[in-house]
C-alpha positions as a printed Julia matrix, in Angstrom:
180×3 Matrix{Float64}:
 118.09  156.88  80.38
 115.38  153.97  80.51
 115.2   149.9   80.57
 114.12  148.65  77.67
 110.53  147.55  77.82
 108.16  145.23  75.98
 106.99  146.86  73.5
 109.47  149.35  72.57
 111.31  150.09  69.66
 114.27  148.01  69.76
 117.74  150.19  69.81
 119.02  151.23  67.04
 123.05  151.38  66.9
 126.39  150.62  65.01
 129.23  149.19  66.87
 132.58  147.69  65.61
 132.52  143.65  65.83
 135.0   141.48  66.04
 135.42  140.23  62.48
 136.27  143.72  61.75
 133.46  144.91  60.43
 130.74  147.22  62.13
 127.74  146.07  63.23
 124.22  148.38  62.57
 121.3   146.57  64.03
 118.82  148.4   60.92
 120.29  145.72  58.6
 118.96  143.31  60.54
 115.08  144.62  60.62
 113.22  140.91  60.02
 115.01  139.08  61.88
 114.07  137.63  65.71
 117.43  139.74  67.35
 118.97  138.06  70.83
 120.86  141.32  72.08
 122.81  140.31  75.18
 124.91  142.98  76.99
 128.12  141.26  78.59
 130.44  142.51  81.04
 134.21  142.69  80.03
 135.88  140.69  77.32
 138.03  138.33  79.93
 134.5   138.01  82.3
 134.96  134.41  83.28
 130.98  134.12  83.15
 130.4   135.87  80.03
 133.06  133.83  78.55
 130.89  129.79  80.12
 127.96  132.17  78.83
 129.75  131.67  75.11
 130.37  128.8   75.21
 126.8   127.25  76.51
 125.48  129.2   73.26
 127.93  127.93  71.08
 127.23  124.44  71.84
 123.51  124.92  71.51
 123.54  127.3   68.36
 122.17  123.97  66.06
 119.15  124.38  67.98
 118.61  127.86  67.04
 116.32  129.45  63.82
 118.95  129.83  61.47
 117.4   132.82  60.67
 118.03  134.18  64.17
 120.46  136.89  65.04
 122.55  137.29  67.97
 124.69  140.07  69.32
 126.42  139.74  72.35
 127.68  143.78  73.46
 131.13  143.66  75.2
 132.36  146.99  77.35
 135.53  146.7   75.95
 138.04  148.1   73.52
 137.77  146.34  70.33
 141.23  145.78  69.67
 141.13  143.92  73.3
 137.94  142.24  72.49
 138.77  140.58  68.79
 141.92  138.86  70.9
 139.86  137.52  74.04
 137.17  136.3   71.7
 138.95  134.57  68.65
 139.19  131.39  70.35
 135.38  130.93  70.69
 134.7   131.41  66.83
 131.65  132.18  67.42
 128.97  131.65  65.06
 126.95  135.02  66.5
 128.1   138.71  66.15
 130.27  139.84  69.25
 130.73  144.01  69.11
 132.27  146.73  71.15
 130.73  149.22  73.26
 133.91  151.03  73.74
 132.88  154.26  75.11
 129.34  152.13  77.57
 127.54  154.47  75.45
 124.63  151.48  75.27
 124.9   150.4   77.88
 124.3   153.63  79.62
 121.35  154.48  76.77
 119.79  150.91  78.16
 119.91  151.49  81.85
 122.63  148.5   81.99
 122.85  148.28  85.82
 126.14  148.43  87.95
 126.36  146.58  91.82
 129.17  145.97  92.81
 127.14  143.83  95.67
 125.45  141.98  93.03
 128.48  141.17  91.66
 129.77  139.34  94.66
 126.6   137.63  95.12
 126.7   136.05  91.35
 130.36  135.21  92.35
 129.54  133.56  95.04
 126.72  131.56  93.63
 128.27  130.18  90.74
 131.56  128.54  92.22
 131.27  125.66  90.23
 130.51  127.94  86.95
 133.65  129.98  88.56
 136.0   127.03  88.73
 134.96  125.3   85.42
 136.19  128.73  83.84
 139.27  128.75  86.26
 140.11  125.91  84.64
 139.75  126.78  80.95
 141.81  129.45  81.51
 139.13  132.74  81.92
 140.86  134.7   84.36
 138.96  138.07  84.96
 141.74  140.52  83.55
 140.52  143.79  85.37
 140.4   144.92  88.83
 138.79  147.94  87.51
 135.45  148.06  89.7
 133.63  149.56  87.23
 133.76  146.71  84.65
 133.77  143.96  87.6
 130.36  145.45  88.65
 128.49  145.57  85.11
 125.0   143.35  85.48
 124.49  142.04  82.15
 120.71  142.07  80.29
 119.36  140.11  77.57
 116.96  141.61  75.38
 114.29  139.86  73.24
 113.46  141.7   69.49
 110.71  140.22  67.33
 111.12  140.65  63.45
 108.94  143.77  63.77
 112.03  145.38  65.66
 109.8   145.0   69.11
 111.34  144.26  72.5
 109.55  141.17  73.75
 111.01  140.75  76.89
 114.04  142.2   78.3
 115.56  140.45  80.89
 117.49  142.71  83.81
 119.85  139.86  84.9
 119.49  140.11  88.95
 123.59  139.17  88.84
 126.45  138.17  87.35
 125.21  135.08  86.3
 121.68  135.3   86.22
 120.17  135.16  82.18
 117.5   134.33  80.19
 117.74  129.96  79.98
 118.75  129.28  76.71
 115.46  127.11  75.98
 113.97  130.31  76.53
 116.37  131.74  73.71
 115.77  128.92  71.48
 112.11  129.17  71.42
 112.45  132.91  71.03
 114.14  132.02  67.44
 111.91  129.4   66.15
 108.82  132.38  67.25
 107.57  130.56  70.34
């Protein structure tokens, strides 16, 4: 399978989301989409990641969608996630079937290098109690992306993240929403 580039037809895909409905991206065709594949549901720095959003999401187009793609059961995700209450759709990918379609890197390598550049990031979730609840390789060594889709359901810009804690700034999200 490919990276998503800019310019291509933004997936297409139904996945079950947290509030126990499922989730198909056609309903949301006219919308400026933020599609962010996470890592696992207890990732300590997918779960800062949440929570930097959630305290910016005033500053966002109102008419802006998010979806933030977990590998993860659902059942596992809904309980990990229902303390954010987050104001953005969070769905399963229980099987990595899109993340796989996407290209959605694994490196184990770059996994220890976002690790080790983010010990402050690391500690602040240490201390909110984000404990990484997998030793599974697999899932430790999933490089999350953020993808970019315009209201014509074109990828602007999809982002690769180099590691574990590398994303797209959120002032580049915001302006994203409000069309900049």
């Amino acid at each position: 399978m490919a990276r998503l580039q800019s310019g291509d037809i933004a997936p297409e895909f139904v996945l079950p989301s947290i509030d126990g409905m499922n989730f198909n991206s056609s309903d949301m065709k006219g919308k400026n989409i933020i599609l962010t594949f996470f890592r696992f549901s207890s990732c300590p720095f997918c779960n800062m990641r949440i929570n930097a959003i959630i305290k910016r999401w005033n500053e966002f187009n109102s008419d802006t969608v998010m979806v933030g793609v977990f590998d993860a059961k659902i059942k596992d995700l809904t309980k990990r996630m229902k303390h954010h209450n987050a104001p953005f759709t969070i769905v399963a990918d229980e099987n990595y079937d899109l993340f796989t379609k996407h290209s959605v890197e694994k490196s184990f390598l770059r996994f220890m290098i976002g690790t080790l550049s983010a010990p402050i990031t690391l500690m602040k979730a240490t201390v909110r109690g984000y404990f990484p609840r997998t030793l599974s390789i697999s899932k430790l060594s999933t490089i999350p992306a953020d993808i970019l889709i315009d209201k014509k359901g074109k990828v602007v810009k999809a982002h690769y993240c180099k590691n574990t804690v590398d994303h797209l700034s959120i002032d580049e999200m915001v302006a994203f929403s409000h069309g900049n």
